[in-house]
mmCIF file of the N, C-alpha and C atoms, coordinates in Angstrom:
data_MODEL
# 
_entry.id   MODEL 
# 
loop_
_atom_site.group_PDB 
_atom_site.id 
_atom_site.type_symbol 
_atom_site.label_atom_id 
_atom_site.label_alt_id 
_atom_site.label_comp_id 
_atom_site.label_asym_id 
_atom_site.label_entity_id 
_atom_site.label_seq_id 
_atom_site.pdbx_PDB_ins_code 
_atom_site.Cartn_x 
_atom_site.Cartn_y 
_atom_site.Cartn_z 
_atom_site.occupancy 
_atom_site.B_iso_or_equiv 
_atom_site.pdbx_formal_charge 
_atom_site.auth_seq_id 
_atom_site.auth_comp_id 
_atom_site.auth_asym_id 
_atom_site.auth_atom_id 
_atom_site.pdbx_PDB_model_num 
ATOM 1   N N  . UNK A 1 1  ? 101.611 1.807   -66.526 1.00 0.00 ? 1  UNK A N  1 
ATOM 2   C CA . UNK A 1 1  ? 102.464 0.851   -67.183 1.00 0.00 ? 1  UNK A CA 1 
ATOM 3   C C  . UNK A 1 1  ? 101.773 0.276   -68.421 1.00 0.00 ? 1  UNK A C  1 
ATOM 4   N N  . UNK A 1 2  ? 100.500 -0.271  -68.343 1.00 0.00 ? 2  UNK A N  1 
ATOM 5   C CA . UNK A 1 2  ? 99.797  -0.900  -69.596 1.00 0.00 ? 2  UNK A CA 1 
ATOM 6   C C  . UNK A 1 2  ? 99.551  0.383   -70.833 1.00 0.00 ? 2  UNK A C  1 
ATOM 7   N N  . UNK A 1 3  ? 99.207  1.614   -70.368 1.00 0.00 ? 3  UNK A N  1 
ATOM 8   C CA . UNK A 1 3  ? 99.095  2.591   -71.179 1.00 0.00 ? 3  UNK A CA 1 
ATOM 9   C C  . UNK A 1 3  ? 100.711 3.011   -72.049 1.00 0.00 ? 3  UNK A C  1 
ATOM 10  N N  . UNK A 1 4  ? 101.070 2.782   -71.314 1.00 0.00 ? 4  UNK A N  1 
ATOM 11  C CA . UNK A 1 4  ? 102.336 3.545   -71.634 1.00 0.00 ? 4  UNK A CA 1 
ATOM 12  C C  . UNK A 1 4  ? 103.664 2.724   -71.490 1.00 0.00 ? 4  UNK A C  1 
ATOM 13  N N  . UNK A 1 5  ? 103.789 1.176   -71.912 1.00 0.00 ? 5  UNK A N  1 
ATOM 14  C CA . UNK A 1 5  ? 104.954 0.592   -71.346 1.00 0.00 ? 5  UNK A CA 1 
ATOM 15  C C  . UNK A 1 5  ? 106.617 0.606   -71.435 1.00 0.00 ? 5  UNK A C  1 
ATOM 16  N N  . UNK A 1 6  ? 106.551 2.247   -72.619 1.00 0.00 ? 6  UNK A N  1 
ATOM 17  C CA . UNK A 1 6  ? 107.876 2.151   -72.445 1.00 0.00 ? 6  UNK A CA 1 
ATOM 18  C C  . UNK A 1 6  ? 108.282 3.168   -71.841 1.00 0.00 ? 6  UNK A C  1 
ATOM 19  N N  . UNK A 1 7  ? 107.799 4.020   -71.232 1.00 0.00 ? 7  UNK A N  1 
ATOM 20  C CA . UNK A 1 7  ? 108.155 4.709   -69.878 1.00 0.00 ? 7  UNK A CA 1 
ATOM 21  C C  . UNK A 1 7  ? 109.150 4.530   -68.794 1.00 0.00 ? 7  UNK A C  1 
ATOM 22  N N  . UNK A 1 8  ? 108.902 3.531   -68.426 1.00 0.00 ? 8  UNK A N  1 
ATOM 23  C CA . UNK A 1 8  ? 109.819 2.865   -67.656 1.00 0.00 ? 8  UNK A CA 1 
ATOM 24  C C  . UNK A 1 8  ? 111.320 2.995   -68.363 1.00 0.00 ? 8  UNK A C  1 
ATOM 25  N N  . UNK A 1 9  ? 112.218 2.792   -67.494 1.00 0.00 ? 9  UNK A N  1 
ATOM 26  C CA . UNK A 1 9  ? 113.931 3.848   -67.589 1.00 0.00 ? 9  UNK A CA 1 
ATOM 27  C C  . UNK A 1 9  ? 114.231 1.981   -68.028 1.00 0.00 ? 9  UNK A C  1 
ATOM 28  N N  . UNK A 1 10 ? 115.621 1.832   -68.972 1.00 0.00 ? 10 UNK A N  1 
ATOM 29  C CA . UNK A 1 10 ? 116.389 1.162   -69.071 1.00 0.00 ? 10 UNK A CA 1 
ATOM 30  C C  . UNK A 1 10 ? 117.301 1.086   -67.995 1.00 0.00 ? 10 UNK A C  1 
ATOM 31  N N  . UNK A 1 11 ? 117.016 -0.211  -66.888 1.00 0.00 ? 11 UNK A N  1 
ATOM 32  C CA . UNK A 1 11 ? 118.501 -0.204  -66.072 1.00 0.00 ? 11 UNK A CA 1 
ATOM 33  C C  . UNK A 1 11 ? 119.425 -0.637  -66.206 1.00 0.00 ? 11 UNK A C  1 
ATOM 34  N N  . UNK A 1 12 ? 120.525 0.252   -65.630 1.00 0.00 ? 12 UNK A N  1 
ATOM 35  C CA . UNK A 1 12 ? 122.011 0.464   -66.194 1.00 0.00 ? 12 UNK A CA 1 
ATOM 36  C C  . UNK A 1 12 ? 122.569 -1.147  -65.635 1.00 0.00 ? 12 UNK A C  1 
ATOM 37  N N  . UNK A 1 13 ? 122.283 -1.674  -65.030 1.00 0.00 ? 13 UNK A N  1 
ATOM 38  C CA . UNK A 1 13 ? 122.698 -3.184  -64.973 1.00 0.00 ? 13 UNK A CA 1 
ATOM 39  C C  . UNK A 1 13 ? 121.963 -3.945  -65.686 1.00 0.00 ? 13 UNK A C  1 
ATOM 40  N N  . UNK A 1 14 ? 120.890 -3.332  -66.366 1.00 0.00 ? 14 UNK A N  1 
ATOM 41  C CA . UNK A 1 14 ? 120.902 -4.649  -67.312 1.00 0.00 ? 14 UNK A CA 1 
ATOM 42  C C  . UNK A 1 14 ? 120.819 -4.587  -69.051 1.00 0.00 ? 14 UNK A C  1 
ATOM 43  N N  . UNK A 1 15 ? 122.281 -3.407  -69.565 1.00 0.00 ? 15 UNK A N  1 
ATOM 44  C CA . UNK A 1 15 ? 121.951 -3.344  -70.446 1.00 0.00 ? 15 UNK A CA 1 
ATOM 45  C C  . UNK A 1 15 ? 122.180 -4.641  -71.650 1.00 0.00 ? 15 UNK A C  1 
ATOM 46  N N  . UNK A 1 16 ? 121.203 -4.281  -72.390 1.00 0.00 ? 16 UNK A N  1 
ATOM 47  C CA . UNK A 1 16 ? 121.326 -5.068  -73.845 1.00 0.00 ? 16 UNK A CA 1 
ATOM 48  C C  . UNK A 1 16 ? 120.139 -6.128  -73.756 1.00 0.00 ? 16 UNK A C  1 
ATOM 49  N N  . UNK A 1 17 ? 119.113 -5.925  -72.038 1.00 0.00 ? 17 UNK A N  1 
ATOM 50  C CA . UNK A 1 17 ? 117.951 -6.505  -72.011 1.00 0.00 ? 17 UNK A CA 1 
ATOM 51  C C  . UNK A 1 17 ? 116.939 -6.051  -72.630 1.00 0.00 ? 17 UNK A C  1 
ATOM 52  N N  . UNK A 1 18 ? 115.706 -6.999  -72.654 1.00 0.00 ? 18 UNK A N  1 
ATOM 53  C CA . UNK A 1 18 ? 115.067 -5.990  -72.925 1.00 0.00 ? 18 UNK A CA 1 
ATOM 54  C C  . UNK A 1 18 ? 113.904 -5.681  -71.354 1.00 0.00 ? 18 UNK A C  1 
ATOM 55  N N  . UNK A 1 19 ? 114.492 -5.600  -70.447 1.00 0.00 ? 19 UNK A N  1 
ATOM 56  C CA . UNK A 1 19 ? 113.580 -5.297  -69.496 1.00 0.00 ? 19 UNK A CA 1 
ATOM 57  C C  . UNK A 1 19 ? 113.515 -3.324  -69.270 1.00 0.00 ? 19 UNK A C  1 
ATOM 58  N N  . UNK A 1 20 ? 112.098 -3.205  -68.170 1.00 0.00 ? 20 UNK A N  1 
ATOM 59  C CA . UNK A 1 20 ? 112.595 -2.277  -68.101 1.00 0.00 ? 20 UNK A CA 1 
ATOM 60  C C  . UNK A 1 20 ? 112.338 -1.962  -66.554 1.00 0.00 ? 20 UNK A C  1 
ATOM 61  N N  . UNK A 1 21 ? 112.474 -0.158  -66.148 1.00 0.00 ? 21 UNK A N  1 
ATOM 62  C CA . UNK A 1 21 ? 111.787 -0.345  -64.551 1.00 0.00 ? 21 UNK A CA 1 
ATOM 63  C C  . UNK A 1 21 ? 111.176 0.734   -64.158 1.00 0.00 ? 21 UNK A C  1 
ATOM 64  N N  . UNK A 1 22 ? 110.376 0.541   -63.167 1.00 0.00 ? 22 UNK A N  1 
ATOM 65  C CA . UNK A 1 22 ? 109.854 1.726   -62.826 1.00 0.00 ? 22 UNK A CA 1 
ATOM 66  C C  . UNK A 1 22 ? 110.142 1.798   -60.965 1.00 0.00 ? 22 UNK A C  1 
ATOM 67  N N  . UNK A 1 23 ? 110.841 3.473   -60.736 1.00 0.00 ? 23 UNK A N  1 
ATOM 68  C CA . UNK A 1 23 ? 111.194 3.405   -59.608 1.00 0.00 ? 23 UNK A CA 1 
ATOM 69  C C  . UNK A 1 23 ? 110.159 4.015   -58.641 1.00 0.00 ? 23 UNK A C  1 
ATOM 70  N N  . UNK A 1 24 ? 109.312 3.133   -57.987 1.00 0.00 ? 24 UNK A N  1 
ATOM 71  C CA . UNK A 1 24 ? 108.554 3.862   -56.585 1.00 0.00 ? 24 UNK A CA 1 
ATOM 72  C C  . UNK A 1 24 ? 109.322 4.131   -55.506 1.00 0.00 ? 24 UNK A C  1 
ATOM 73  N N  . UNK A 1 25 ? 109.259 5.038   -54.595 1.00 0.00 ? 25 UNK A N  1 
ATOM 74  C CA . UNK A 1 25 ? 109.723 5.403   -53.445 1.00 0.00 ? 25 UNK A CA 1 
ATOM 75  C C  . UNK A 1 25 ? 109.764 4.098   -52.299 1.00 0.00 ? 25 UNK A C  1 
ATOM 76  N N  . UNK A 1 26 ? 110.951 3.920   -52.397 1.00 0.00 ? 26 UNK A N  1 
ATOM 77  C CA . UNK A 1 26 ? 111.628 2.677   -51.753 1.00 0.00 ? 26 UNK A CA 1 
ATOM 78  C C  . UNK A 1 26 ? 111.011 1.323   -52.310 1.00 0.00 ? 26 UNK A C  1 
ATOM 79  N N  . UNK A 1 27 ? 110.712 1.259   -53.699 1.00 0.00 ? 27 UNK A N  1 
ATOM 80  C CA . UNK A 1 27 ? 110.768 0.099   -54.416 1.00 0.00 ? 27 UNK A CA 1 
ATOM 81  C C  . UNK A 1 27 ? 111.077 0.371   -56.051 1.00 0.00 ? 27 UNK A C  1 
ATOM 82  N N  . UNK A 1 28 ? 111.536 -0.874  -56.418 1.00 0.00 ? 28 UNK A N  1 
ATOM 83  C CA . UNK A 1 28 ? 111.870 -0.827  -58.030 1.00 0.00 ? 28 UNK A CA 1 
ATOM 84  C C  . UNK A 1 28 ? 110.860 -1.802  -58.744 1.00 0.00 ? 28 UNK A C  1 
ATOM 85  N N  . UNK A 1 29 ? 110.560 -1.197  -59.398 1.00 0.00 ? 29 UNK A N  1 
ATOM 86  C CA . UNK A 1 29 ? 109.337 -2.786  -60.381 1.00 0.00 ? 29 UNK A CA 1 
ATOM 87  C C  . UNK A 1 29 ? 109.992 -3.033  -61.786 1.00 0.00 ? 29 UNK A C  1 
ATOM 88  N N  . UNK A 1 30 ? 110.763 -3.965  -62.049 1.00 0.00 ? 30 UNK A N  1 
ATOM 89  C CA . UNK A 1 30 ? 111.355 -4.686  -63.158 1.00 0.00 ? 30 UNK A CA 1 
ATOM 90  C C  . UNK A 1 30 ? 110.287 -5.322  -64.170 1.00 0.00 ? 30 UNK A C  1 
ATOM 91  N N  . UNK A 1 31 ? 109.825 -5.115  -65.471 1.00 0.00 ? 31 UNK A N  1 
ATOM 92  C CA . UNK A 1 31 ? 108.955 -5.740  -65.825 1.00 0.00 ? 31 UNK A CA 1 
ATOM 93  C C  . UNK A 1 31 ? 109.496 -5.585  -67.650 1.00 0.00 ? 31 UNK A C  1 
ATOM 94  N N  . UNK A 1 32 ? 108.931 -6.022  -68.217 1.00 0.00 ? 32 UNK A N  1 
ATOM 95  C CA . UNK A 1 32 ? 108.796 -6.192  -70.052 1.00 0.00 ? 32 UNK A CA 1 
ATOM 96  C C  . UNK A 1 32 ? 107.582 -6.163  -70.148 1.00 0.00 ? 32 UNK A C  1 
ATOM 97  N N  . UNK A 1 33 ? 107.342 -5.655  -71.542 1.00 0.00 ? 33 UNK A N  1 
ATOM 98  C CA . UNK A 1 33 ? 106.147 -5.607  -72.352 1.00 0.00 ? 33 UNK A CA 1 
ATOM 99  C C  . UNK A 1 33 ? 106.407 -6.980  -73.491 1.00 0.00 ? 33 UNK A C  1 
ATOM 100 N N  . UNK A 1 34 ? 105.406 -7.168  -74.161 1.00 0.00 ? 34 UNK A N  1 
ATOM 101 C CA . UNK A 1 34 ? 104.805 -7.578  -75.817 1.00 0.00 ? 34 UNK A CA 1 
ATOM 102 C C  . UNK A 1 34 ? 103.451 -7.708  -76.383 1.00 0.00 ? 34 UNK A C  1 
ATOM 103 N N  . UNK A 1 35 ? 103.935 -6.627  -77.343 1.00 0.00 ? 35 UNK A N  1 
ATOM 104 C CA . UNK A 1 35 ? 102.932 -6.705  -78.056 1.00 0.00 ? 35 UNK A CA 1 
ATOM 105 C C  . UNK A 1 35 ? 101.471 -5.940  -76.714 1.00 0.00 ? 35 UNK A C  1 
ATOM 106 N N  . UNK A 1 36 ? 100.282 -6.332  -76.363 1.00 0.00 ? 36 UNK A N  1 
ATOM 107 C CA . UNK A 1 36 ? 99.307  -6.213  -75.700 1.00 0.00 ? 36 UNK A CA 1 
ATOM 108 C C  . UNK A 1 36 ? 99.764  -6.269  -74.038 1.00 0.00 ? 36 UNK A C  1 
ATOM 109 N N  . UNK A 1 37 ? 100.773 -6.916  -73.884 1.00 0.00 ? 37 UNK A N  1 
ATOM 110 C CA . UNK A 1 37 ? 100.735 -7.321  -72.453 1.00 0.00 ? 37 UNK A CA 1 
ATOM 111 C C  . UNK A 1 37 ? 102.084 -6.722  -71.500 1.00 0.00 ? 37 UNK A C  1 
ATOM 112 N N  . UNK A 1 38 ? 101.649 -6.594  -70.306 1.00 0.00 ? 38 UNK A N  1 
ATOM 113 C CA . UNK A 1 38 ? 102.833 -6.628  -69.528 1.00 0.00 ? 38 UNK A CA 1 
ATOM 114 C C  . UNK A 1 38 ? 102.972 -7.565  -68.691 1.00 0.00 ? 38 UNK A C  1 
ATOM 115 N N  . UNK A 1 39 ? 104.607 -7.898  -68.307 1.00 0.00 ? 39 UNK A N  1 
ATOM 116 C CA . UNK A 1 39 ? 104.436 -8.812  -67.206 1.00 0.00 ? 39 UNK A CA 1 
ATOM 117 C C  . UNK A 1 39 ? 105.596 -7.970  -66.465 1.00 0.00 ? 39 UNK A C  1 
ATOM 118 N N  . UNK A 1 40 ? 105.259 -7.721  -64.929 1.00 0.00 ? 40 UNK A N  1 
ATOM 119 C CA . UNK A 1 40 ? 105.747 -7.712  -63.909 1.00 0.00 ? 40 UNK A CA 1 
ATOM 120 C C  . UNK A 1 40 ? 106.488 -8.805  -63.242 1.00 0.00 ? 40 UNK A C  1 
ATOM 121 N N  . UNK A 1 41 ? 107.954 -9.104  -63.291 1.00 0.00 ? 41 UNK A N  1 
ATOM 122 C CA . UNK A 1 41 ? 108.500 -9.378  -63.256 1.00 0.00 ? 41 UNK A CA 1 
ATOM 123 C C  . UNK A 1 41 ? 109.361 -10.050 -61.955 1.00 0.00 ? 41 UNK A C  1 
ATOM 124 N N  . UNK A 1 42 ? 109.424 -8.561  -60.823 1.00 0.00 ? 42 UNK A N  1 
ATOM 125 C CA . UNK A 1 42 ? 110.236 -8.683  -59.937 1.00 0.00 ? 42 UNK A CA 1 
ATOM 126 C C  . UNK A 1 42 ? 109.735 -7.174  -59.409 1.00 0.00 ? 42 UNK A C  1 
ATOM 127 N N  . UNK A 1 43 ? 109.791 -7.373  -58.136 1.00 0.00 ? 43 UNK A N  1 
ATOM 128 C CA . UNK A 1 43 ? 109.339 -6.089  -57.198 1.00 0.00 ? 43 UNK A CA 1 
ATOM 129 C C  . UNK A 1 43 ? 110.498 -6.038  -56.511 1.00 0.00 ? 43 UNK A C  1 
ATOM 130 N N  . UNK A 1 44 ? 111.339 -5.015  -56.125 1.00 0.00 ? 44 UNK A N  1 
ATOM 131 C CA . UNK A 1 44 ? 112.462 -5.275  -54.926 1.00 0.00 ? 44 UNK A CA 1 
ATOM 132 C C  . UNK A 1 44 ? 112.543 -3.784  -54.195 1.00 0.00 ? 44 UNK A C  1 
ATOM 133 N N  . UNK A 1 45 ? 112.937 -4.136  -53.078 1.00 0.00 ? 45 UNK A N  1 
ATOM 134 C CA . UNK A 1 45 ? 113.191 -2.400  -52.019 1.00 0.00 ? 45 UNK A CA 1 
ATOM 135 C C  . UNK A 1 45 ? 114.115 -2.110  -52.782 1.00 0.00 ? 45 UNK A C  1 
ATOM 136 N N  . UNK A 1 46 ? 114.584 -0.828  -52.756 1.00 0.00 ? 46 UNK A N  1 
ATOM 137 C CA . UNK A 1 46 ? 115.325 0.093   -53.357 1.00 0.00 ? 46 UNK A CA 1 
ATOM 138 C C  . UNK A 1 46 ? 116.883 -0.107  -53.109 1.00 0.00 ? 46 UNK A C  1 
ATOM 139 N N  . UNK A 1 47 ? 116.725 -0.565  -51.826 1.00 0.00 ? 47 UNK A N  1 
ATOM 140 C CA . UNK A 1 47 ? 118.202 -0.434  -51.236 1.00 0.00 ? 47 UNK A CA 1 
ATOM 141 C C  . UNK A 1 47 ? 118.905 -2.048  -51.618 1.00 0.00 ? 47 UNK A C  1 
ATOM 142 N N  . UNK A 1 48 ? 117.846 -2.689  -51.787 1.00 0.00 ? 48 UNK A N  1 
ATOM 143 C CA . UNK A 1 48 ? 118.745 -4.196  -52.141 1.00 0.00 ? 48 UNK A CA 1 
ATOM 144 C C  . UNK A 1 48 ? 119.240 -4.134  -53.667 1.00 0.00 ? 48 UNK A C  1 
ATOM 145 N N  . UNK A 1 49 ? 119.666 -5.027  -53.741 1.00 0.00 ? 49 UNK A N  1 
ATOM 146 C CA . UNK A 1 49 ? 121.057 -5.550  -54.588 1.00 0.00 ? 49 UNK A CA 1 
ATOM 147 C C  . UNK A 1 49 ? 119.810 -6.735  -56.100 1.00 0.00 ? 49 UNK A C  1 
ATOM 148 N N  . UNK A 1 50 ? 120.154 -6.116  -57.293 1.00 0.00 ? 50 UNK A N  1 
ATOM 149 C CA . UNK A 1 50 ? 119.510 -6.955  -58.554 1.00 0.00 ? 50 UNK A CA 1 
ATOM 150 C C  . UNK A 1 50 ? 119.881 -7.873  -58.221 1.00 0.00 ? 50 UNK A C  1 
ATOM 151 N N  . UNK A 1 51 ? 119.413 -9.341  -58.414 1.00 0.00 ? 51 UNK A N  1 
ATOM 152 C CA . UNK A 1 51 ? 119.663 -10.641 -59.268 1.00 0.00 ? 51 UNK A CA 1 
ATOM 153 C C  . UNK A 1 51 ? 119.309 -11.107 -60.513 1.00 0.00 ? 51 UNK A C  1 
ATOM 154 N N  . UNK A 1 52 ? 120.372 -10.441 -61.506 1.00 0.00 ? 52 UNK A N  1 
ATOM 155 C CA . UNK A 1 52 ? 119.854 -10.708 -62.648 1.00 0.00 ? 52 UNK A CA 1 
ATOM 156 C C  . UNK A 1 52 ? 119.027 -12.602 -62.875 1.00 0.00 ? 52 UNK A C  1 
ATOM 157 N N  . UNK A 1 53 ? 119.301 -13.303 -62.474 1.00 0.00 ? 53 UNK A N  1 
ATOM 158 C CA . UNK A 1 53 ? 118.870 -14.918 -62.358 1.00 0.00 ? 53 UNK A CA 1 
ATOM 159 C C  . UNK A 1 53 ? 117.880 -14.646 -61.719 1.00 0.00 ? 53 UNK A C  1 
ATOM 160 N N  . UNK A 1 54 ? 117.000 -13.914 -60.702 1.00 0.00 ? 54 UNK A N  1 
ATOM 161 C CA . UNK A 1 54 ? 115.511 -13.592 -60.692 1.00 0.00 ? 54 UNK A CA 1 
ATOM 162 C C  . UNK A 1 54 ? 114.513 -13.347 -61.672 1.00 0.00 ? 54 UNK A C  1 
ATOM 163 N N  . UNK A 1 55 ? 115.334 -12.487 -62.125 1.00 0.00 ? 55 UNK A N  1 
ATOM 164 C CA . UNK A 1 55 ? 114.280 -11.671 -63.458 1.00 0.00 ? 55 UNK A CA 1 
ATOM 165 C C  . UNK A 1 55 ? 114.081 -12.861 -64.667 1.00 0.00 ? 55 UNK A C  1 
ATOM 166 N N  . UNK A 1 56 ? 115.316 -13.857 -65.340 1.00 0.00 ? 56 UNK A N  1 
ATOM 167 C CA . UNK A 1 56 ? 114.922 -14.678 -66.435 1.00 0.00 ? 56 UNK A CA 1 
ATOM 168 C C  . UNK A 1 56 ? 113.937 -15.555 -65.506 1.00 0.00 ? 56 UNK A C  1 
ATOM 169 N N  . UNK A 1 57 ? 114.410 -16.335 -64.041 1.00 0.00 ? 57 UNK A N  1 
ATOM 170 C CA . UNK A 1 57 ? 113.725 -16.942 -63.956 1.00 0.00 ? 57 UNK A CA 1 
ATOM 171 C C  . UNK A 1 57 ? 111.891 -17.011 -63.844 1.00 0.00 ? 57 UNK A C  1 
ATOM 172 N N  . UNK A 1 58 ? 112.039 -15.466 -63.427 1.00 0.00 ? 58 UNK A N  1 
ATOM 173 C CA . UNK A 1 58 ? 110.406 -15.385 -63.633 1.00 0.00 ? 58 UNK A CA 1 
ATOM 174 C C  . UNK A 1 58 ? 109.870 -15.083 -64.879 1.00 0.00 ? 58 UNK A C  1 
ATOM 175 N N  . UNK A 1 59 ? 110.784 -14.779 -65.517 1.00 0.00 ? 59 UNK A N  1 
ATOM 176 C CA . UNK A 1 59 ? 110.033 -14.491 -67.199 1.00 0.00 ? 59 UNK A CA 1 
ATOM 177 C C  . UNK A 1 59 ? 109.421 -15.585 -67.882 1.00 0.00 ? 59 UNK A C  1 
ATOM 178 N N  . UNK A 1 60 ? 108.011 -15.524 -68.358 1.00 0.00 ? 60 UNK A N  1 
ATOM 179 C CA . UNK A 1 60 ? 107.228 -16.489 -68.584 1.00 0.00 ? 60 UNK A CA 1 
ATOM 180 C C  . UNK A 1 60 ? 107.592 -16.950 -70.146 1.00 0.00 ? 60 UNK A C  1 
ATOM 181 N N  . UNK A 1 61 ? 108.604 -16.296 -70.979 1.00 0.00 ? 61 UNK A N  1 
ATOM 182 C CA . UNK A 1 61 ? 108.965 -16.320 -72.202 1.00 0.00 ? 61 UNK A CA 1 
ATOM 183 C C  . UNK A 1 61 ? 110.266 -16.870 -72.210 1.00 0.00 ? 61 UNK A C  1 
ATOM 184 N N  . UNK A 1 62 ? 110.579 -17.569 -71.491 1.00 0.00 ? 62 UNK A N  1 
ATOM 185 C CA . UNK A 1 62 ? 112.333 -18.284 -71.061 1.00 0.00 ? 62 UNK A CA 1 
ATOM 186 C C  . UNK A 1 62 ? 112.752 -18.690 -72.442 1.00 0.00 ? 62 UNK A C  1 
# 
């Protein structure tokens, strides 16, 4: 992810963000880059349901 942060797929529920994700086997990792840094965002099992109101609220750039 730090090497390479735009790798990670645009998800289809959250377009026009700028987040992005990366899918592990039975988990999703929601995160953004800037500039030098990443922040990890939101970890969730695969099978549950987004809350987009998770993801701003943990974003340290509100």
């Amino acid at each position: 992810m730090i090497a390479h942060p735009d790798s990670g797929s645009k998800p289809q529920e959250l377009r026009g963000w700028r987040y992005r994700q990366i899918v592990e086997p039975r988990c999703r990792i929601f995160y953004r880059h800037d500039r030098d840094r990443v922040y990890v965002l939101y970890v969730i099992r695969g099978e549950r349901k987004l809350r987009k109101a998770a993801l701003s609220e943990r974003d340290p750039r509100k």
